[in-house]
N, C-alpha and C positions, 0 to 999 in steps of 0.2 A: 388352100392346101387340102389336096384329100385326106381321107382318115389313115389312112394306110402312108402317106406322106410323114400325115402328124405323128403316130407312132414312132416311125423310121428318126424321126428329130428328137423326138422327147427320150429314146432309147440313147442317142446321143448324147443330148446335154448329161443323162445318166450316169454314161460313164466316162463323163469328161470330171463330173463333179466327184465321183469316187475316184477318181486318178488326179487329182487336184490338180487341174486343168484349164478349167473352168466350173465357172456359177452360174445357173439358171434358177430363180426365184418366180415361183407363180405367186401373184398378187391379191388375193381374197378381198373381198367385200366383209365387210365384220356384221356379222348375226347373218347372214343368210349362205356366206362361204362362197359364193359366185365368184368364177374366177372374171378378174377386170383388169388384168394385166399382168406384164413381168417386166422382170429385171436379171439384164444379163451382165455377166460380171468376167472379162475374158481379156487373155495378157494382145497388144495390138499388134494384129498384121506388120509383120516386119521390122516390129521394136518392140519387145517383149517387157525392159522395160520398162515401158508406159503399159495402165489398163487403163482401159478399154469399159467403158459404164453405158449402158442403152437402155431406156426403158420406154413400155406403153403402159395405155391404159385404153379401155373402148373409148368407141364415140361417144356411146350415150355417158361416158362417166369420163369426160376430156375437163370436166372442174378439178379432179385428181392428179394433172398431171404434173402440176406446179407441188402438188403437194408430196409427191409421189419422191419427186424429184428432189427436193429439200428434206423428205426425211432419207434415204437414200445416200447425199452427200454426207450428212452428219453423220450416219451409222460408218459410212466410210473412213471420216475422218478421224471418227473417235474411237475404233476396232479393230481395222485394217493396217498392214504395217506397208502399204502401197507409197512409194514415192509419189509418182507421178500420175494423175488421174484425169483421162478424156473424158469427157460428161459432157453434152452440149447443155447449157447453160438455158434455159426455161426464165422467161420475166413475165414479170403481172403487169397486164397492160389497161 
């Protein structure tokens, strides 16, 4: 994505999350603040319904994405007043 892409997106999810619309969460590294991922939080294409949960993390930090994804559901379950929640499901293999 160019920069000027990147902008154009992040200017979005901005005012998706001020119109409560959507959630976009940049995912930090703790003591150095690097960003290593996100998590998007948005009602589902064609059944609103249901949300709609996606998240990464880089390659080099893909040990996180299990974990990422398990604190993630729980914060959801335990905060969110969401019915029905898409998350694809991450296992330790």
């Amino acid at each position: 994505m160019t920069a000027e892409a990147n902008l154009g997106d992040l200017a979005r999810h901005r005012e998706d999350f001020a119109e409560r619309r959507g959630f976009t969460y940049t995912v930090l590294e703790a003591g150095t603040g690097d960003v290593i991922g996100c998590v998007y939080i948005y009602p589902k294409r064609g059944d609103e319904t249901v949300t709609d949960v996606r998240s990464w993390v880089r390659a080099d930090r893909a040990e996180l994405d299990i974990v990422l994804y398990e604190a993630v559901s729980g914060w959801l379950a335990a905060r969110w007043p969401f019915g029905t929640i898409e998350y694809a499901v991450r296992s330790r293999t």
